[in-house]
SENU-203909 format. One record per residue: x, y, z of N, C-alpha, C, O in turn. Coordinates in pm, whole numbers, padded with zeros to 5 digits, always signed. Atoms other than C-alpha are relative to their C-alpha. Layout:
BEGIN
XYZXYZXYZXYZ...
//
This chain:
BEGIN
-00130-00065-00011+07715+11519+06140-00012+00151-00004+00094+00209+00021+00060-00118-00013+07539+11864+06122+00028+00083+00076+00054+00200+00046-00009-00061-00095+07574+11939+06455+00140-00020+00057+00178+00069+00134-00123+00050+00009+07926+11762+06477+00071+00125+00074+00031+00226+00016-00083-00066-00027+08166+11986+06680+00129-00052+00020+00143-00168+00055-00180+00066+00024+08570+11942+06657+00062+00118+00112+00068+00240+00097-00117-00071-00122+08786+12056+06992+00144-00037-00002+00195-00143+00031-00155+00076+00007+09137+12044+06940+00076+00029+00113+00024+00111+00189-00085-00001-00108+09403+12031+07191+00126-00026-00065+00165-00134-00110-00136+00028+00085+09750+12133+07040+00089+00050+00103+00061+00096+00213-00130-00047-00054+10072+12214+07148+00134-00053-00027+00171-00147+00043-00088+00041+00065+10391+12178+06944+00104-00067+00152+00156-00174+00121-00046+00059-00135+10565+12083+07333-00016-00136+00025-00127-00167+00070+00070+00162-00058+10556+11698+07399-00024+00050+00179+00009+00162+00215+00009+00048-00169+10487+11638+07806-00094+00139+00052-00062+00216+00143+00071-00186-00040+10227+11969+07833-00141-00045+00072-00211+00031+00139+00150+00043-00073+09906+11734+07950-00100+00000-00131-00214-00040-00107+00102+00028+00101+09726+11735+07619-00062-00125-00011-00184-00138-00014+00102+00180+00008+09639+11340+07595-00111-00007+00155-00216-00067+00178+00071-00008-00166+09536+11427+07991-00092+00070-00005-00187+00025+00059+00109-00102-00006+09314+11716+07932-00097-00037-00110-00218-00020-00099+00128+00090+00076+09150+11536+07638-00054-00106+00040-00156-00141-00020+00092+00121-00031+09044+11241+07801-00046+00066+00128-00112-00016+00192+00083-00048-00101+08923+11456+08084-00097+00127-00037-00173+00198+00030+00086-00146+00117+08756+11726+07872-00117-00107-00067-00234-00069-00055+00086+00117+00040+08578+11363+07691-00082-00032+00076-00198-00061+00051+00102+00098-00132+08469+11236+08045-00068+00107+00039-00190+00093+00042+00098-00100-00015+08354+11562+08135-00139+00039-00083-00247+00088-00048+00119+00000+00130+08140+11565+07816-00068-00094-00002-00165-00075-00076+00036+00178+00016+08036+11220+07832-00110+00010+00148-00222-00041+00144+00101-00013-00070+07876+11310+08168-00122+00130-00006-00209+00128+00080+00036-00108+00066+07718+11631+08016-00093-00073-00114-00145+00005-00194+00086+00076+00111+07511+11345+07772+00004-00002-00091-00073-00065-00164-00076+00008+00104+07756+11461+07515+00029-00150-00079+00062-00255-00025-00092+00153+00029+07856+11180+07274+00114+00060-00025+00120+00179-00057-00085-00060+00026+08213+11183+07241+00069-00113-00105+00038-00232-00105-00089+00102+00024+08474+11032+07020+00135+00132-00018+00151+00243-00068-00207-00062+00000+08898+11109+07090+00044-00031-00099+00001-00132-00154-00107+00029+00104+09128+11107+06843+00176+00049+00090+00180+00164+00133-00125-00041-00024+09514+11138+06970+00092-00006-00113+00123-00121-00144-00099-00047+00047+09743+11249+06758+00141-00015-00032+00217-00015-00129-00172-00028-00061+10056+11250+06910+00064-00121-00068+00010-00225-00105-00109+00107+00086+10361+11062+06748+00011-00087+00122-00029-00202+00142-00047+00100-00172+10501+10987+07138-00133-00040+00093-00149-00015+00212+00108+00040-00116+10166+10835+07255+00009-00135+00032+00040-00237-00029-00030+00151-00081+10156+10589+07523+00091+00033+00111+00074-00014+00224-00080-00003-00073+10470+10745+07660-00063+00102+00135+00010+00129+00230-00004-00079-00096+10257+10979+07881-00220-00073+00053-00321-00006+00074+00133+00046+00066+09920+10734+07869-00078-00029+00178-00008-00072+00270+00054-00081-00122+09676+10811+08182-00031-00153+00063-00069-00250-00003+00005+00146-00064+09667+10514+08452-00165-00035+00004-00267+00011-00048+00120+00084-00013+09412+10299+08551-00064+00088+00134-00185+00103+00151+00022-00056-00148+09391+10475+08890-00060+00179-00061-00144+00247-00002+00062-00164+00058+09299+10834+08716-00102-00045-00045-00202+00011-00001+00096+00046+00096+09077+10638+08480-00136-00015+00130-00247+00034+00110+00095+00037-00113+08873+10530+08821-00072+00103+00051-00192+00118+00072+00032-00146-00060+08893+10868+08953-00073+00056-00115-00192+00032-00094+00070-00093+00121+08756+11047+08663-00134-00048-00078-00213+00028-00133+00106+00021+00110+08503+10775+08483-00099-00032+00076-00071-00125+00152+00055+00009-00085+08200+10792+08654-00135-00144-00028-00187-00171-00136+00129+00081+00036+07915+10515+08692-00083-00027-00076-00182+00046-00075+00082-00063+00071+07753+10431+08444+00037-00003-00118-00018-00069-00206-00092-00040+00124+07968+10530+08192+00036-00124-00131+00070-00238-00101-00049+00118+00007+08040+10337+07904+00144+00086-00087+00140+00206-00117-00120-00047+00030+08420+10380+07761+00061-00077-00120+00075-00198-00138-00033+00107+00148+08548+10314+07410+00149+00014-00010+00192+00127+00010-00161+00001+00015+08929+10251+07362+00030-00077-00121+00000-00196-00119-00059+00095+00098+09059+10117+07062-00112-00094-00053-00095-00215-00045+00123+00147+00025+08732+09917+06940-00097-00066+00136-00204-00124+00157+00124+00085-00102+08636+09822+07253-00066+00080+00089-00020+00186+00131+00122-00074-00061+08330+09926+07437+00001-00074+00143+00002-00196+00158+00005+00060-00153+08326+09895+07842-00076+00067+00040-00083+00189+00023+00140-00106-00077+08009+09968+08048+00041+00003+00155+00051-00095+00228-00094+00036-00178+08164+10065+08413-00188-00028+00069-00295+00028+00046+00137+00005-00076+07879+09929+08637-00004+00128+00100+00087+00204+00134+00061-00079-00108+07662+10131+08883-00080-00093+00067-00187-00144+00033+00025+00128-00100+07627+09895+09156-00048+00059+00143-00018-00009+00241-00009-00047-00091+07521+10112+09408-00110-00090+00197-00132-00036+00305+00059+00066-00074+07322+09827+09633+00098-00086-00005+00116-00132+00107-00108+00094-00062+07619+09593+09594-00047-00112-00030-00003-00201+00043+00076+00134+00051+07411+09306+09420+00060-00064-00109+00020-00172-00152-00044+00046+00084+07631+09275+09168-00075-00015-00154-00045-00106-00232+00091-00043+00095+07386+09385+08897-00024+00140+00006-00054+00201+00109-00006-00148+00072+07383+09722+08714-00118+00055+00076-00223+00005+00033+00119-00104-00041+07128+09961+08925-00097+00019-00171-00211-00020-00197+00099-00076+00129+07012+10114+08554+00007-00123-00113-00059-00080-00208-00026+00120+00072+07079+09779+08347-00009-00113+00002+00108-00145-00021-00017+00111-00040+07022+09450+08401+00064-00104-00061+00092-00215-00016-00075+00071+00026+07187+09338+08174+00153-00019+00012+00207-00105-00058-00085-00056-00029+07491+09444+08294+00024-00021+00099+00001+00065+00185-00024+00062-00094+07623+09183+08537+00159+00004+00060+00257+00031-00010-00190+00013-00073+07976+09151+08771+00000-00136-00055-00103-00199-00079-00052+00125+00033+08183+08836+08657-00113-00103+00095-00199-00185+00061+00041+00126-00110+08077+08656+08991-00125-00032-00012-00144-00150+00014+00147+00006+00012+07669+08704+08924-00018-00083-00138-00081-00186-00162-00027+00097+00167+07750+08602+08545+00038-00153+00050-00037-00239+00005-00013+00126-00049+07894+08282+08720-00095-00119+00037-00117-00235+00002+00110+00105-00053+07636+08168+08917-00095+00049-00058-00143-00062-00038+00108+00008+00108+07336+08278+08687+00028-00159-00105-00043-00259-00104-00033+00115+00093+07523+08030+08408+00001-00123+00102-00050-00215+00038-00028+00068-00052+07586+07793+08690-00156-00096+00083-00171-00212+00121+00112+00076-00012+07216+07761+08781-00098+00001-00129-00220-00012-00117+00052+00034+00144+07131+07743+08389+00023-00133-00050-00041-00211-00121-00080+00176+00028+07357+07432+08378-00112-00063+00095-00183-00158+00061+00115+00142-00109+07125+07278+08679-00115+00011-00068-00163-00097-00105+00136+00047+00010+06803+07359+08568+00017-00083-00143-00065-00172-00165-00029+00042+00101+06928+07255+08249+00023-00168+00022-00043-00223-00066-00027+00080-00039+07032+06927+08376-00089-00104+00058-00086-00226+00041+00155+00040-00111+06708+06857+08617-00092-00001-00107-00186+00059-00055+00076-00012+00074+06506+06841+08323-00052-00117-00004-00173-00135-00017+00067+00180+00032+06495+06428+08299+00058-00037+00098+00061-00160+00101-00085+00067-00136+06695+06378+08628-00127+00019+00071-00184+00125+00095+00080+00012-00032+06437+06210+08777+00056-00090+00191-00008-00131+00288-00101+00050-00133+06671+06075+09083+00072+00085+00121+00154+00064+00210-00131-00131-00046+06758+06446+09179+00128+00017+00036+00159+00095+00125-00140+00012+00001+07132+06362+09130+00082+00108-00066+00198+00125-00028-00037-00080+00067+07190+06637+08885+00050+00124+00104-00015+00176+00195-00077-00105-00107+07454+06895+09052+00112+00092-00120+00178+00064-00220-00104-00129+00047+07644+07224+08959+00087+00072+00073+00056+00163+00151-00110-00062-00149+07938+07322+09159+00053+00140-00085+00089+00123-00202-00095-00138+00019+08089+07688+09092+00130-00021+00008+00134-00102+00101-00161+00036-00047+08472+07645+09118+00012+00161-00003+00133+00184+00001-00052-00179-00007+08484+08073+09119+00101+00022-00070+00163+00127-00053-00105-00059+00086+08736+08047+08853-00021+00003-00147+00063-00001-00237+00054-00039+00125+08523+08098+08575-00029-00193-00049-00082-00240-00149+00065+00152+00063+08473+07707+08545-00129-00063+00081-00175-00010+00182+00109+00066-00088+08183+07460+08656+00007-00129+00000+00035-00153-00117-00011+00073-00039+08190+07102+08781-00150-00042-00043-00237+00024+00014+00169+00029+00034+07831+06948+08629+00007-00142+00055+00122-00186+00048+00008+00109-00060+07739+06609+08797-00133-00015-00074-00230+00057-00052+00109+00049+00065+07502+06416+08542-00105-00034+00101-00084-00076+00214+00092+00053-00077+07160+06360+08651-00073-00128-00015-00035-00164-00127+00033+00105+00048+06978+06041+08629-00163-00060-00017-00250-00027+00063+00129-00020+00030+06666+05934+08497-00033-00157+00008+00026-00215-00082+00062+00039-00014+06483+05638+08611-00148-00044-00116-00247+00028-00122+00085+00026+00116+06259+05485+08327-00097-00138+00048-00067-00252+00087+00101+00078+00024+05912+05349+08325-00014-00153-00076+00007-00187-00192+00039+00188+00091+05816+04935+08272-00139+00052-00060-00177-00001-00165+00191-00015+00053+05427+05078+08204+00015+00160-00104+00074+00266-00082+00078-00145+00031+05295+05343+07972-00132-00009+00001-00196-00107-00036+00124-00046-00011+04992+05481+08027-00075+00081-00024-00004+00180-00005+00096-00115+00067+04697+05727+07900-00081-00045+00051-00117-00156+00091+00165-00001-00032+04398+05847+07978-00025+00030-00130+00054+00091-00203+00131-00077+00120+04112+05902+07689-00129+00022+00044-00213-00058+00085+00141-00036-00022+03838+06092+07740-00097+00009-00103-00061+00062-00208+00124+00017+00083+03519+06049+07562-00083+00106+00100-00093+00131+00220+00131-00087-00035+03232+06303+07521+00021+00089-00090+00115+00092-00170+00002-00115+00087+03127+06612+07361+00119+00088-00056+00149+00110-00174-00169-00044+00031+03475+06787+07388+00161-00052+00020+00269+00002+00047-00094+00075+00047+03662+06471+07322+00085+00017-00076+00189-00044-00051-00076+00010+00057+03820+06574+07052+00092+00105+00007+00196+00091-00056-00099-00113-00076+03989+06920+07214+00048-00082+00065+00163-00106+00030-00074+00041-00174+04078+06745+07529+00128-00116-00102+00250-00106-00113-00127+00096+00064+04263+06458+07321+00162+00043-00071+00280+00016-00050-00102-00070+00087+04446+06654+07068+00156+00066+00124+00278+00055+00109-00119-00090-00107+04650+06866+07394+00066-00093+00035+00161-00075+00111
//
């Protein structure tokens, strides 16, 4: 907290742009590798509270954005893959979909020995799983090997 600096933005005037020029004075800092944290003030806040469409314009790639507790990482998608350029962990809904959606199959194909096991996407955040089926052995069988490194080879 040493280095801690405090910028205020006053003005006894309601409707003067102060909540506006602090969250653009933040984003400006924030791309500057500043950390930031806002505080607003104001009694009448909300009544002048900056859209979603400024928010777009102003927060750049990359970015992540704290509001009220919550932490949002805007992607930087700049190949369009639907995965964060600088992040990987840092997926679009639709990639989050089908990642989980082929976790459920391989998940599934594990003893589906009939390859019946199926995962449909429905794109509305749900998935359709079709059990797989497993086919079971009348015989069991082993090999044993005998010899010098009989008793490695067995043990595996």
């Amino acid at each position: 907290m040493a280095n801690c600096k405090v910028i205020a933005i006053a003005n006894q005037k309601g409707g003067t742009g102060k909540t506006t020029i602090t969250v653009i004075l933040g984003i400006g800092l924030t791309r500057e590798g500043k950390k930031v944290f806002l505080v607003d003030a104001d009694l009448d806040a909300g009544v002048g509270e900056i859209s979603k469409a400024d928010l777009d314009a102003l927060v750049v790639a990359g970015a992540t954005v704290e509001y009220n507790g919550t932490s949002i990482t805007v992607m930087n998608d700049g190949d369009n893959d639907g995965i964060d350029d600088n992040n990987a962990t840092v997926v679009s809904a639709e990639v989050a979909y089908e990642l989980a959606a082929a976790g459920f199959l391989a998940a599934k194909r594990i003893s589906d020995t009939l390859g019946s096991a199926e995962v449909t996407n429905n794109d509305d955040g749900t998935v359709d799983i079709t059990l797989g089926q497993a086919e079971v052995a009348n015989v069991l069988s082993f090999n044993l090997h005998v010899g010098a490194d009989a008793d490695l080879t067995n043990k595996i």
